[in-house]
DONURO-412795 format. One record per atom (N, C-alpha, C, O): residue in one letter; x, y, z. Coordinates in steps of 0.001 Angstrom, whole numbers, plus 524288, in hexadecimal, padded with zeros to 5 digits. Example, Ala and Ser with C-alpha at 12.3 -4.5 7.8 and 13.67 -1.06 7.14 Angstrom:
<rs>
A833867E9C681E78;A8300C7EE6C81E78;A833907F31C81E78;A8379C7F30982111;S832327F73681BA8;S835667FBDC81BE4;S832648001E81EBE;S834618047281F67;
</rs>
This chain:
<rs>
X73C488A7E886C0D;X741C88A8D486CAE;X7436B8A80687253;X747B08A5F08730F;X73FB98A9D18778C;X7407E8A92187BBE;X741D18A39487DD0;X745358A2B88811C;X73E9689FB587B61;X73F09898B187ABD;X745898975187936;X7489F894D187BEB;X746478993F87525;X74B5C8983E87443;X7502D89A488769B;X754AD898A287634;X74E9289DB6878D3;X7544289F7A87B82;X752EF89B8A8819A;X756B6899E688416;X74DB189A7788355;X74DD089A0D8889E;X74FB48925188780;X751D888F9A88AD8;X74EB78913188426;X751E788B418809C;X7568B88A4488127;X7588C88645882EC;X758F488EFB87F30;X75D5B88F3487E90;X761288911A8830C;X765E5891488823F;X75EAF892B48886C;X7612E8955688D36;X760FC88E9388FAE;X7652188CB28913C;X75C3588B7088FDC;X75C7B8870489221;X76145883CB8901C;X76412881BF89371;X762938831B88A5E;X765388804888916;X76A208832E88B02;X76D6487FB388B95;X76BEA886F888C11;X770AC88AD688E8C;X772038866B891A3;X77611883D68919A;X76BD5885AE895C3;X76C4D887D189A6F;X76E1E880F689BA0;X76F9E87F2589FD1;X76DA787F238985C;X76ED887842899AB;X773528786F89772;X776A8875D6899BD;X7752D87B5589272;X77C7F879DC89379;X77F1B87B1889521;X783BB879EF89487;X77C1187FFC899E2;X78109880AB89D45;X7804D87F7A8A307;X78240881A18A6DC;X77D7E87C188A2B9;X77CFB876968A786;X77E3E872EF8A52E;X77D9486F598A850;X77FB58714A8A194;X7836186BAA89FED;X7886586CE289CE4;X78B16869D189A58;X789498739C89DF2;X78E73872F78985F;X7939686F0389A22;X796CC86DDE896BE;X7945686C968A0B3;X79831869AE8A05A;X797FC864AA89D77;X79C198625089CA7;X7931E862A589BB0;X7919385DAC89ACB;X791FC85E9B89532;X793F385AFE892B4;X78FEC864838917F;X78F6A864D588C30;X797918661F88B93;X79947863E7887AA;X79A958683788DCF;X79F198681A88C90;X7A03E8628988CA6;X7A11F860678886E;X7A056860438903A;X7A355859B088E42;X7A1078589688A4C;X7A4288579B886C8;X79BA185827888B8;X797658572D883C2;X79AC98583287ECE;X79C3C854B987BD0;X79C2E85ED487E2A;X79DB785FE287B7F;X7A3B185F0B879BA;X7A55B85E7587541;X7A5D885F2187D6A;X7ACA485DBA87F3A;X7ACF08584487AF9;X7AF7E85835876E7;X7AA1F8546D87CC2;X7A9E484D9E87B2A;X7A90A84DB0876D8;X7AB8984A6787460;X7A4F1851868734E;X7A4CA851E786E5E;X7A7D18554886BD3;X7A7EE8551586705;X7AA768589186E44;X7AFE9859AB86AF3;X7B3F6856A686A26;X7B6AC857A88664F;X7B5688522E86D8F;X7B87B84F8086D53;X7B7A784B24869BA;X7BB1B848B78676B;X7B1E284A4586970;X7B0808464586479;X7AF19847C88604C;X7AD488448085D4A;X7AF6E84CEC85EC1;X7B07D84F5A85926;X7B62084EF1858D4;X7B7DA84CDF854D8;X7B9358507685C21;X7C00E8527D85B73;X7C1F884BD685883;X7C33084AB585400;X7C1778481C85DFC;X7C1E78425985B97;X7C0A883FC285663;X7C30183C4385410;X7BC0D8428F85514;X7B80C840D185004;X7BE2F844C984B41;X7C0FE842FC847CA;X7BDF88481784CA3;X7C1BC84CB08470C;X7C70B849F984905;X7CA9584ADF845E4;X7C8628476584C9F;X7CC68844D484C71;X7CCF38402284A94;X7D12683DCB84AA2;X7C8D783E5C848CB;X7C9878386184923;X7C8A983931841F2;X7CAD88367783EA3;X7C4E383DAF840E1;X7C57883E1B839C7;X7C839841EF83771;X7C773843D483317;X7CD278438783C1D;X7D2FC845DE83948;X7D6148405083911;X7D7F483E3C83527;X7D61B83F0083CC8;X7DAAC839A483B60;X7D86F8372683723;X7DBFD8358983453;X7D46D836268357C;X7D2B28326483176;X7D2E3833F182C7D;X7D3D9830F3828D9;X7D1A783A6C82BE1;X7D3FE83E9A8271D;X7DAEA83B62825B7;X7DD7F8393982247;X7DB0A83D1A82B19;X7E30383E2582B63;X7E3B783803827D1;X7E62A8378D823B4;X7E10A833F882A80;X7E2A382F6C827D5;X7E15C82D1D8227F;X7E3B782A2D81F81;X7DCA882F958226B;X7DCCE82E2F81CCB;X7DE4283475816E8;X7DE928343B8121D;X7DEA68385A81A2F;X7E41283B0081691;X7E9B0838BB815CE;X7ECB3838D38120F;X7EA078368281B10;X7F0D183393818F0;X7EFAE82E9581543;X7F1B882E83810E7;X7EDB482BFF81646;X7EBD38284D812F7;X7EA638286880C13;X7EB778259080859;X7E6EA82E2080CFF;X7E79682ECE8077C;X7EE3A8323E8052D;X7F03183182800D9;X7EF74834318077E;X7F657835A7807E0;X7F7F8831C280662;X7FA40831E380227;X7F77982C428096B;X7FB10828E18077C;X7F9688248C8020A;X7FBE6821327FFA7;X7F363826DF8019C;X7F23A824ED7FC53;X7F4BC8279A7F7EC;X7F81E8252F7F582;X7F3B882B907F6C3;X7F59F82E587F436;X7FCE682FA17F3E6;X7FF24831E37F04B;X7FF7C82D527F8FC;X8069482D837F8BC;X8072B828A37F987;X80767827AD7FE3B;X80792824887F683;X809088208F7F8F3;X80C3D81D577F582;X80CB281F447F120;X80EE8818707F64B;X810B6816267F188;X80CB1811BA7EF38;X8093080F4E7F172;X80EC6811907E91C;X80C7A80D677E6B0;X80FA780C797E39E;X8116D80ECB7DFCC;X811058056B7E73C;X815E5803827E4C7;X814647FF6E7E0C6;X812887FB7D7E2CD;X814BE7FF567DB28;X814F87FD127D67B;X8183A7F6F97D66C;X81CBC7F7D07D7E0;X817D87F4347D5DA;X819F37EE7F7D5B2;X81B597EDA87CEEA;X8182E7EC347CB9B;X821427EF197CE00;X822CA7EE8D7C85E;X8258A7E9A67C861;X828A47E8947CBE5;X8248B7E6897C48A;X8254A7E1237C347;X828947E1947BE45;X827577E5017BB21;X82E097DD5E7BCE1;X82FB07DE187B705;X8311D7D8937B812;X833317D72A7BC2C;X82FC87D5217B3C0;X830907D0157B4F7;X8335F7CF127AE94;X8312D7CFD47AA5E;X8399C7CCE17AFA4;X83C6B7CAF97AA9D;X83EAF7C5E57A9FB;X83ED27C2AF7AD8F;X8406E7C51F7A58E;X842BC7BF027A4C9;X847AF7C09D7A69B;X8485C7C55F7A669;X84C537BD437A8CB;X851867BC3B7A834;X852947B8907A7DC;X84FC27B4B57A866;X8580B7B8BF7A69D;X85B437B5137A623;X85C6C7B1567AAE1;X85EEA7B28A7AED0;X859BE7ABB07A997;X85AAE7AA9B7B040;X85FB67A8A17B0FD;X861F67A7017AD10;X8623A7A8677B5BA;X867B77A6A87B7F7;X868FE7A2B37B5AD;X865BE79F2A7B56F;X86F0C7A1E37B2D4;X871D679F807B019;X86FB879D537AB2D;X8709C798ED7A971;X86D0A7A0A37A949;X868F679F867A472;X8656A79BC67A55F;X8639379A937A117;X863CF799B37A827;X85F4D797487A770;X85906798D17A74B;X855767972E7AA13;X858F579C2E7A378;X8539D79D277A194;X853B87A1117A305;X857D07A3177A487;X84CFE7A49A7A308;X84A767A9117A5E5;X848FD7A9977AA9B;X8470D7A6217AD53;X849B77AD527ABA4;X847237ADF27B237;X8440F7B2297B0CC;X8450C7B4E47ACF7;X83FA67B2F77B442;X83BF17B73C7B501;X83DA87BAD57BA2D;X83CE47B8CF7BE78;X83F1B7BE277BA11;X8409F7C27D7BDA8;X83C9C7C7587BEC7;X83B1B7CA4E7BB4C;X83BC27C78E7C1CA;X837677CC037C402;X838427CFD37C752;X83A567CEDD7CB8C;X8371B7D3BC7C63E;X83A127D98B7C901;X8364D7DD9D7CA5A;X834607E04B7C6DA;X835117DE4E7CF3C;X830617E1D47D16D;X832FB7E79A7D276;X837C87E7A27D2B7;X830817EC217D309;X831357EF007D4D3;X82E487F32E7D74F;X82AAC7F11F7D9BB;X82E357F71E7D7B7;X829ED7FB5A7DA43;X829457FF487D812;X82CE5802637D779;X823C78004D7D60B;X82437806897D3AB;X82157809E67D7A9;X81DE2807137D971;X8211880F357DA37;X81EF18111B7DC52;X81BAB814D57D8D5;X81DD1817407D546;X816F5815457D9BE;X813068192D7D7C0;X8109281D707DADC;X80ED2821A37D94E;X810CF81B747DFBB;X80FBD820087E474;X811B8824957E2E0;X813118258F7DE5D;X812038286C7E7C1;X814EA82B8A7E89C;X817D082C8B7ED64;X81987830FB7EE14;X81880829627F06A;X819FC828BB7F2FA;X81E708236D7F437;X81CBD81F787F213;X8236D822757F6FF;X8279F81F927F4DC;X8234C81B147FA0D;X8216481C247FE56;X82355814477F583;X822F1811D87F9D4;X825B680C2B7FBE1;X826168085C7F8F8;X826CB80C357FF0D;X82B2A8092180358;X82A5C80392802AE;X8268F80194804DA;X82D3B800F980024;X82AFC7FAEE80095;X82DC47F78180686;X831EF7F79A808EB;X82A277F584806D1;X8291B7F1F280BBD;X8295A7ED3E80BD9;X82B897EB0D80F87;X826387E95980616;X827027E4AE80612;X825827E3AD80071;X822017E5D07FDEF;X828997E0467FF0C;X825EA7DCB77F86F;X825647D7C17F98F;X826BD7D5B37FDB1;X822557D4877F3E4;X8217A7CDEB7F4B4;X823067CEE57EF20;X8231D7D2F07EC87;X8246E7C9307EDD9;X8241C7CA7A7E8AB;X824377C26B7E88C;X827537BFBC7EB0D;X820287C07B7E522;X81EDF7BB4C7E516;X81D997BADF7DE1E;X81B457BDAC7DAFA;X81FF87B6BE7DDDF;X81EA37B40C7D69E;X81CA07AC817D92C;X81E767A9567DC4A;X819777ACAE7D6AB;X815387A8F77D736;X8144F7A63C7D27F;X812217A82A7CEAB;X8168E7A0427D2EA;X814EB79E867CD63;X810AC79AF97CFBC;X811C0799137D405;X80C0F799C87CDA2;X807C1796CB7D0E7;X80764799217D571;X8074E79DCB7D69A;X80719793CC7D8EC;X805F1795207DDCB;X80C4E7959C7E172;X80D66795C67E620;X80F0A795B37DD1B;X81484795567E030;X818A17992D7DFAC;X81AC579AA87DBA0;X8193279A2C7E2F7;X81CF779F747E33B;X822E079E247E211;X825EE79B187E430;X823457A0D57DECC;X82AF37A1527DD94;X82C207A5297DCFA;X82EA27A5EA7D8F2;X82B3F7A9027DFE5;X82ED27ADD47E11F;X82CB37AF417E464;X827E47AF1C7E45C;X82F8E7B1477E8AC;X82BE97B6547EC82;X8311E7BA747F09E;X834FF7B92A7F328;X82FA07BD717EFEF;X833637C1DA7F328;X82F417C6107F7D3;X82B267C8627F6E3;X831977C5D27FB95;X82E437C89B8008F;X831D67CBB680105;X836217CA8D7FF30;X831247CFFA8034D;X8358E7D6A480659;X832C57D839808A6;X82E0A7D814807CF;X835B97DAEC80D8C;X832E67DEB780FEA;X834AA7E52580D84;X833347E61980909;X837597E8E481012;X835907ED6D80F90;X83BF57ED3980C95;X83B047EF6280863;X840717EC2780C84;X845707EA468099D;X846BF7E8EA80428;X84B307E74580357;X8425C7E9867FEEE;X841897E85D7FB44;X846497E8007F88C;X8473F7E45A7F590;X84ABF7ED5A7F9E2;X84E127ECA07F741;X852F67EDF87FB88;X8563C7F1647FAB3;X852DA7EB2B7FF7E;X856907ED2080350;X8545A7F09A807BA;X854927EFD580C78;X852577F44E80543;X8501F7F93E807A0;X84B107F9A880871;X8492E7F613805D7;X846BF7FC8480B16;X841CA7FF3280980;X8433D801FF80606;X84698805708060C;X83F7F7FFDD80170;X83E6C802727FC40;X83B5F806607FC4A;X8372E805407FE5C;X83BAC80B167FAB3;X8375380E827F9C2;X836ED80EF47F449;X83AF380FC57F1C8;X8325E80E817F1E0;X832C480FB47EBDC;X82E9B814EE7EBC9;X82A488161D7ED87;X83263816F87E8F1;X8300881DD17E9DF;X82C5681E857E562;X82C0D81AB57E277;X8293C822DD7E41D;X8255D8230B7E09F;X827F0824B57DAF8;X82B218283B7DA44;X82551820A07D66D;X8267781F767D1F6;X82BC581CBA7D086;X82C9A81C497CBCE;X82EAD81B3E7D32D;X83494817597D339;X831F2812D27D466;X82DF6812397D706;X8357C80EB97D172;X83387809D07D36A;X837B2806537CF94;X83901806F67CAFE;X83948802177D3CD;X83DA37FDDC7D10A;X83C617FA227D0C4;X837FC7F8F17D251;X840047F6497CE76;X841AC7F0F87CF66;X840B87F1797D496;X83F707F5A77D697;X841567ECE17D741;X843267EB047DCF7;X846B67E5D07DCFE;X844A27E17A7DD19;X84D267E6937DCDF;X84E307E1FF7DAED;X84CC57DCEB7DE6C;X84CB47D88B7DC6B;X84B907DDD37E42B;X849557DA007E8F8;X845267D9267E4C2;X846D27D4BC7E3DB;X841C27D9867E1ED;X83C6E7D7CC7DFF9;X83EA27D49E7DB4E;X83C1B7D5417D743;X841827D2577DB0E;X842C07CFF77D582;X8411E7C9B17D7D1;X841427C8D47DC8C;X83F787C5307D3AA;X83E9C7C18E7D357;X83E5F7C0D57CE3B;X83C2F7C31D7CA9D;X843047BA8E7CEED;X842A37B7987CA6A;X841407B2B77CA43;X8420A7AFB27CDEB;X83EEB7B1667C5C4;X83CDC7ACF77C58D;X83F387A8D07C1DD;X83E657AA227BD50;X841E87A4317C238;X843D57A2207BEFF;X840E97A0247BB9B;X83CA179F1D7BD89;X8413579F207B778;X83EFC79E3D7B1F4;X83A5B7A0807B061;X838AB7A45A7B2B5;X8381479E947ACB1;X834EB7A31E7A998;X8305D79E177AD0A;X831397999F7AE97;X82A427A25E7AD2E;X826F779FC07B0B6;X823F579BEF7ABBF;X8244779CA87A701;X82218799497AD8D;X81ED1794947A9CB;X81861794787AC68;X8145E7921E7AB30;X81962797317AF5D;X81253797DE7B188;X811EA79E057B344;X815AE7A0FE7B2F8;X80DC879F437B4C7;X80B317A35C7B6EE;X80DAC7A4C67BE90;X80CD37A2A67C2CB;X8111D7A9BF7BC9B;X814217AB387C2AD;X80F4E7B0E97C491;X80C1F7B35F7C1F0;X810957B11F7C939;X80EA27B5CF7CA6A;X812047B75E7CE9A;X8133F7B4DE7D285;X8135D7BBF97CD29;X816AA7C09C7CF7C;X8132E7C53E7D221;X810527C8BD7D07B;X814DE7C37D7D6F3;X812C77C9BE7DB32;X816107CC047DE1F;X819DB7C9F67E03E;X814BE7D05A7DE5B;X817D77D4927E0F0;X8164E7D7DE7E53A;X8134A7DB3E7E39A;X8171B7D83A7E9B1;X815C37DC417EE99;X817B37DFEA7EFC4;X81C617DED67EFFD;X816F07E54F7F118;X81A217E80F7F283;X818AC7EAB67F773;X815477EE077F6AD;X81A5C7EA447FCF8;X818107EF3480050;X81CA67F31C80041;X8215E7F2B97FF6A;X819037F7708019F;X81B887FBE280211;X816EA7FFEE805A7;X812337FF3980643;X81A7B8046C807AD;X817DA8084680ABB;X8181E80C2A8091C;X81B4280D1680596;X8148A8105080B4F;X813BE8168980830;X815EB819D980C90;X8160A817A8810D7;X8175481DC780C60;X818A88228480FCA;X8165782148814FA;X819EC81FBA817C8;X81257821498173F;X80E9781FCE81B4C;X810C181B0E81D1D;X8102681A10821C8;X81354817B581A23;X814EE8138681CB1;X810DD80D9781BF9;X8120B8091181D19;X80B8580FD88198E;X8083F80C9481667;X80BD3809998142C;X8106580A6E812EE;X807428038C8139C;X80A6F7FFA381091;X807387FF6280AD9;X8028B8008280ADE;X808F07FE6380797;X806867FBD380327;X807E37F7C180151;X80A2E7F4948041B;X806A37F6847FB0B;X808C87F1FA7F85E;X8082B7F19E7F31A;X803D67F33D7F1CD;X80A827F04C7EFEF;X808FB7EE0C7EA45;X808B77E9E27E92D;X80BE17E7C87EC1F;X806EA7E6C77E6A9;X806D67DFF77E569;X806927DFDF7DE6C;X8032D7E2357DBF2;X8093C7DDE57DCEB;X80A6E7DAE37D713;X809837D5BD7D694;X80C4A7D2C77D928;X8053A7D3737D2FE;X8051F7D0087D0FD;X8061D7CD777CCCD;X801907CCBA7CB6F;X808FF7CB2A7C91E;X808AB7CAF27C4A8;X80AD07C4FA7C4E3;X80D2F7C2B27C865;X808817C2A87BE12;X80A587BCE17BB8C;X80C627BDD37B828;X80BF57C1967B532;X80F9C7B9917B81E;X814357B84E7B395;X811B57B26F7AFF9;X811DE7ADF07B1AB;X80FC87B3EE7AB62;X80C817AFD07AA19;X80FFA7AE717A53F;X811887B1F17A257;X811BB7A6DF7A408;X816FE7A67C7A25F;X812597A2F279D34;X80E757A06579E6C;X8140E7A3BE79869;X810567A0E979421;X815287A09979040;X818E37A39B790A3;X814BB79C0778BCC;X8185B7990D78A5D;X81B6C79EF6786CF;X8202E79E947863E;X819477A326784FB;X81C627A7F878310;X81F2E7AB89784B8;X8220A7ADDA781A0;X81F0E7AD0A78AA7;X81E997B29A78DFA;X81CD57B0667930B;X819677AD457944E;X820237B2EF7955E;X81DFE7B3C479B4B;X81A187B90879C00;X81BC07BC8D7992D;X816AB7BA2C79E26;X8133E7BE5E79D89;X8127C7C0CA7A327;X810F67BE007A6C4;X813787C5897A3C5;X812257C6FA7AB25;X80E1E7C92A7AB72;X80ED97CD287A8DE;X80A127C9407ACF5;X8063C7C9E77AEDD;X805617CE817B3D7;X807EF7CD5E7B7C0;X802F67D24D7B42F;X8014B7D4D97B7E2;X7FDE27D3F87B998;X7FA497D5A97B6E3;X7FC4C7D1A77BDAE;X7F89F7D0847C169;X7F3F97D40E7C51A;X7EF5D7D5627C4D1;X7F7E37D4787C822;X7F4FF7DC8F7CB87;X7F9947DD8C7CD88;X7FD827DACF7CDED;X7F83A7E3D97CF61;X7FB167E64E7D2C6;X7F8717E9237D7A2;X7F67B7ED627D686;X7F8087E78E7DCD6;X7F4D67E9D57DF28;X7F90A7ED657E40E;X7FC887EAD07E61E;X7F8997F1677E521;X7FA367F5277E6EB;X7F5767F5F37EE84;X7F0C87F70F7EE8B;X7F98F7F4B47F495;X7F49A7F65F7F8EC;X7F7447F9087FB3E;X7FBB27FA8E7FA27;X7F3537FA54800B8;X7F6EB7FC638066A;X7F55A7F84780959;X7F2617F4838090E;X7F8287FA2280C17;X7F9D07F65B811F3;X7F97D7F13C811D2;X7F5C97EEA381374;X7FE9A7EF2A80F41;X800577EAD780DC5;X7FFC17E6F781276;X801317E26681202;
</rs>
């Protein structure tokens, strides 16, 4: 027992001939624990908002109704196409920009670009409402005789100010009975 205490008086007796050297020692490693719990609170913080904004965010639906009319001064049918937005989120979200392109082959005969003005205004489409957009209308004169494809874009932002998007694909496939529309995909991102 005498060994150990006279062990333990030496080791005294050396930290208090270096305690200025063991305080900075110790000082430097408080500061690189404090840094370390700072650096994995912000990263908590960021990916709690993140899942916040998974869980509140919008998800904007791309609704399509495509009909015959009467085309101008009777001459025949026209194909008319009418997009709109359904929201499923819960949260209202802000549109920013649409495309909207019909593609027969490799050749385009329709296309409409917007920025954040869809209908005059920034649109917000709030959760579970969703319209027409009469800016999204396209017509097509006569009835198609080949294979069209119709797509649709939508950006929009969430509360956070995140961007997202929806995209619509679909064909209009024309056979000597019926025109037939086709759903293609629908793919739904962030940060457009």
């Amino acid at each position: 027992m005498g060994s150990a205490w006279a062990h333990l008086a030496c080791w005294w007796g050396w930290i208090g001939g270096n305690h200025d050297q063991l305080t900075v020692l110790i000082t430097l490693g408080a500061v690189l624990v404090a840094l370390w719990y700072a650096f994995l609170t912000r990263r908590l913080a960021r990916t709690a908002a993140d899942q916040a904004e998974a869980a509140h965010r919008p998800y904007l639906e791309i609704r399509s109704t495509h009909t015959t009319v009467e085309a101008a001064e009777g001459k025949g049918l026209d194909r008319k196409f009418e997009f709109g937005f359904l929201n499923h989120g819960s949260v209202p979200g802000v549109v920013v920009g649409w495309d909207l392109t019909i593609k027969r082959g490799d050749a385009t005969i329709g296309e409409k670009h917007d920025g954040p003005d869809v209908m005059g205004v920034k649109s917000a489409v709030f959760p579970g409402v969703g319209d027409l957009v009469p800016a999204l209308t396209e017509l097509l004169h006569g009835l198609p005789k080949e294979t069209i494809e119709v797509a649709a874009r939508v950006t929009y932002t969430g509360l956070r100010g995140k961007t997202y998007w929806t995209r619509l694909r679909m064909l209009l496939i024309a056979n000597p009975q019926a025109v037939r529309y086709f759903f293609v995909d629908a793919v739904v991102g962030g940060d457009a």
